[in-house]
C-alpha positions in Angstrom: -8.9 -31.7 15.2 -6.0 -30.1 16.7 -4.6 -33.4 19.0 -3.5 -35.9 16.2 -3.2 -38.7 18.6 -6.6 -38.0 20.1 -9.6 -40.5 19.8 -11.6 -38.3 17.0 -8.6 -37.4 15.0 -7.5 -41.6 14.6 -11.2 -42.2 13.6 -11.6 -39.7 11.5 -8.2 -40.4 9.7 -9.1 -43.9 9.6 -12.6 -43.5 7.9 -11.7 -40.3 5.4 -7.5 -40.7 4.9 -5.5 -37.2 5.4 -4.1 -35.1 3.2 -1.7 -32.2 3.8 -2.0 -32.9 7.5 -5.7 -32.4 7.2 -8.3 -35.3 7.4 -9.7 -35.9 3.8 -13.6 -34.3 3.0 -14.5 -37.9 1.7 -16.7 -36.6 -1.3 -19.9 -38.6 -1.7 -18.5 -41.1 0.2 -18.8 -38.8 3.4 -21.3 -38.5 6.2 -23.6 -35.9 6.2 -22.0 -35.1 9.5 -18.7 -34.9 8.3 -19.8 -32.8 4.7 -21.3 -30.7 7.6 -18.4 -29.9 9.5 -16.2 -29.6 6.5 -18.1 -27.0 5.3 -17.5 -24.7 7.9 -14.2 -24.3 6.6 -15.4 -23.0 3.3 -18.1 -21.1 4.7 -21.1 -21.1 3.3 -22.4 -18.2 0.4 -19.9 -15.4 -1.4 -20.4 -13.2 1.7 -18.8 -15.4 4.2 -16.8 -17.7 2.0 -13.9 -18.9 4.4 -15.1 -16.8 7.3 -13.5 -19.6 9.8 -10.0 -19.8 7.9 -10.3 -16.2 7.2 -10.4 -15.8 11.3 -7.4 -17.8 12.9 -4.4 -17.9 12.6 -1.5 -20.7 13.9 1.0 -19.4 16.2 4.6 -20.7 15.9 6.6 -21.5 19.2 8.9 -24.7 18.5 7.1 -25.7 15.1 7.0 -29.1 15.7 2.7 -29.4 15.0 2.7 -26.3 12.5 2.5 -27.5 8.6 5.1 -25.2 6.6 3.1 -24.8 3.5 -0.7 -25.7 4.7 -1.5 -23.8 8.2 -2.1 -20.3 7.9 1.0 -18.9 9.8 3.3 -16.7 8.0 1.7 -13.6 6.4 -2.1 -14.2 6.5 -2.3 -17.2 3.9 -0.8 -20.1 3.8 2.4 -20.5 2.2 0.4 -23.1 -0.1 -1.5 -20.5 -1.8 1.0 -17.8 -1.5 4.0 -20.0 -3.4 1.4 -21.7 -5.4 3.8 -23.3 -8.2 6.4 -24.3 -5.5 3.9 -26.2 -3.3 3.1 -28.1 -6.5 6.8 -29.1 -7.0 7.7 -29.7 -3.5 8.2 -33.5 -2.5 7.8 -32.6 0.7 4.4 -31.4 1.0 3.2 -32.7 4.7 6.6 -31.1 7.0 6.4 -29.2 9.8 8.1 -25.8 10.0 10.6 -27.4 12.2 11.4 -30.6 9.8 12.0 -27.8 8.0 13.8 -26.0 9.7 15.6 -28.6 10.9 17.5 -29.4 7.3 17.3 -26.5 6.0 15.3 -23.4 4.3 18.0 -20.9 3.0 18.5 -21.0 -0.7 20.3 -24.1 -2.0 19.6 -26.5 1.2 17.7 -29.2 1.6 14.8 -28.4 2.8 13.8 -27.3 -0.5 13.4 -30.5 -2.7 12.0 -30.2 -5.8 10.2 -33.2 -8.1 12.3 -31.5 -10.8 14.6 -28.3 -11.4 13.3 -25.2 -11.4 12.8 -22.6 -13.8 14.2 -19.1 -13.1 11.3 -17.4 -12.1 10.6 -20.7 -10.0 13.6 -20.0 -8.4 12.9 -16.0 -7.9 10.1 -17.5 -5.9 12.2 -19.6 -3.8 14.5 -17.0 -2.5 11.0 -14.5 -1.9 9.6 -17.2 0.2 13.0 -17.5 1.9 13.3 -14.4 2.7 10.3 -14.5 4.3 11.8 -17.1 6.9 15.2 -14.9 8.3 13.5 -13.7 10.9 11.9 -16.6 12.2 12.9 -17.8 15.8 11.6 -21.4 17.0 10.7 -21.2 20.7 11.7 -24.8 21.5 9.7 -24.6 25.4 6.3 -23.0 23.9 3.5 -25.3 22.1 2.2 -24.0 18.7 -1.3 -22.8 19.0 -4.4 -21.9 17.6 -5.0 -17.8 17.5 -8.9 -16.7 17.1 -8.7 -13.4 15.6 -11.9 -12.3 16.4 -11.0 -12.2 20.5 -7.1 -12.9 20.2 -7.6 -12.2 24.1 -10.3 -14.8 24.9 -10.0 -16.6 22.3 -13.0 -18.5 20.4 -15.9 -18.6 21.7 -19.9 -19.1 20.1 -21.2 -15.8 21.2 -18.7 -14.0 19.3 -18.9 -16.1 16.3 -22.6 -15.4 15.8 -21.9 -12.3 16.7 -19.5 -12.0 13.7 -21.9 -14.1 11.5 -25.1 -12.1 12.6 -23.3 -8.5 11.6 -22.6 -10.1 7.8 -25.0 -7.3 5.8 -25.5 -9.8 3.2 -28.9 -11.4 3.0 -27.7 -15.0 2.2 -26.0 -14.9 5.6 -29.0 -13.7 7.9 -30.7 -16.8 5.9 -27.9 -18.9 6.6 -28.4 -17.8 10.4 -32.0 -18.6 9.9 -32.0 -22.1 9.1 -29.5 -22.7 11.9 -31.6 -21.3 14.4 -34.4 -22.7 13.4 -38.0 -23.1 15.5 -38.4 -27.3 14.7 -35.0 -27.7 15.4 -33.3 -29.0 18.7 -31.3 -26.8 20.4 -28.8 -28.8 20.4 -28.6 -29.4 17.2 -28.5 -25.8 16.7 -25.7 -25.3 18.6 -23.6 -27.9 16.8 -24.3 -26.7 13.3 
């Protein structure tokens, strides 16, 4: 889901539209597949709600595939969440950290464009979330990337993820773990879900 020209991503856009730089859930119009695989995002129970979001993080190097206010790069949540009320007035929802960069993020430019003007706390908001951005240096010869925090120095892998899931003390989890590693079930399937 990382390589928006790849095969899967152009389907998947195709079938379920995208949204945010994200391909769309679908709602009840979606595979059970694909209702599947979106759920991992949101976890699944209290105890591990978000567990996968929760556990990487986007590394910036020239910004060009990093979403400003959707991927979780800048102080462990997305800007989205963080600068809730400014995400919703934004026109530009869907830019990359270097689009914005590119025309503009200190106070008063234009990378800030607004569907209308702000209020004063609105604006408050604006300079927090600018300030946030001073210190940020674009590496224009390294990619962006994926970081798994769980093994930042391996990176992801499915032993350490069950691992992770397995040590949850919560009792809806070890379920959850249960009916994924079920006895009638194919291993493979197993392995996918």
């Amino acid at each position: 889901m990382v390589d928006k020209e790849g095969l899967w991503y152009r389907v998947l856009k195709a079938r379920y539209g995208e949204v945010g730089g994200r391909i769309k859930e679908g709602g009840r119009n979606a595979s059970r597949w694909w209702r599947m695989i979106c759920n991992v995002r949101e976890g699944s129970g209290a105890a591990i709600s978000s567990w996968f979001d929760n556990n990487i993080r986007r590394v910036v190097g020239n910004a060009r595939k990093t979403f400003f206010w959707t991927d979780n790069w800048l102080g462990g949540v997305p800007l989205k969440l963080q600068f809730n009320r400014l995400y919703e007035l934004s026109i530009n929802k869907d830019c990359s950290i270097e689009e914005m960069a590119r025309v503009g993020w200190e106070v008063g430019e234009s990378g800030w464009d607004w569907r209308r003007r702000l209020l004063a706390w609105e604006e408050d908001s604006v300079r927090e979330c600018a300030s946030l951005l001073n210190n940020l240096v674009l590496q224009e010869n390294i990619q962006d990337h994926w970081r798994w925090l769980l093994d930042p120095i391996h990176g992801y892998s499915v032993s350490g993820t069950c691992r992770f899931l397995s040590t949850i003390d919560d009792q809806v989890a070890g379920s959850l773990l249960n009916d994924v590693w079920h006895k009638l079930v194919p291993t493979k399937v197993s392995l996918f879900a």
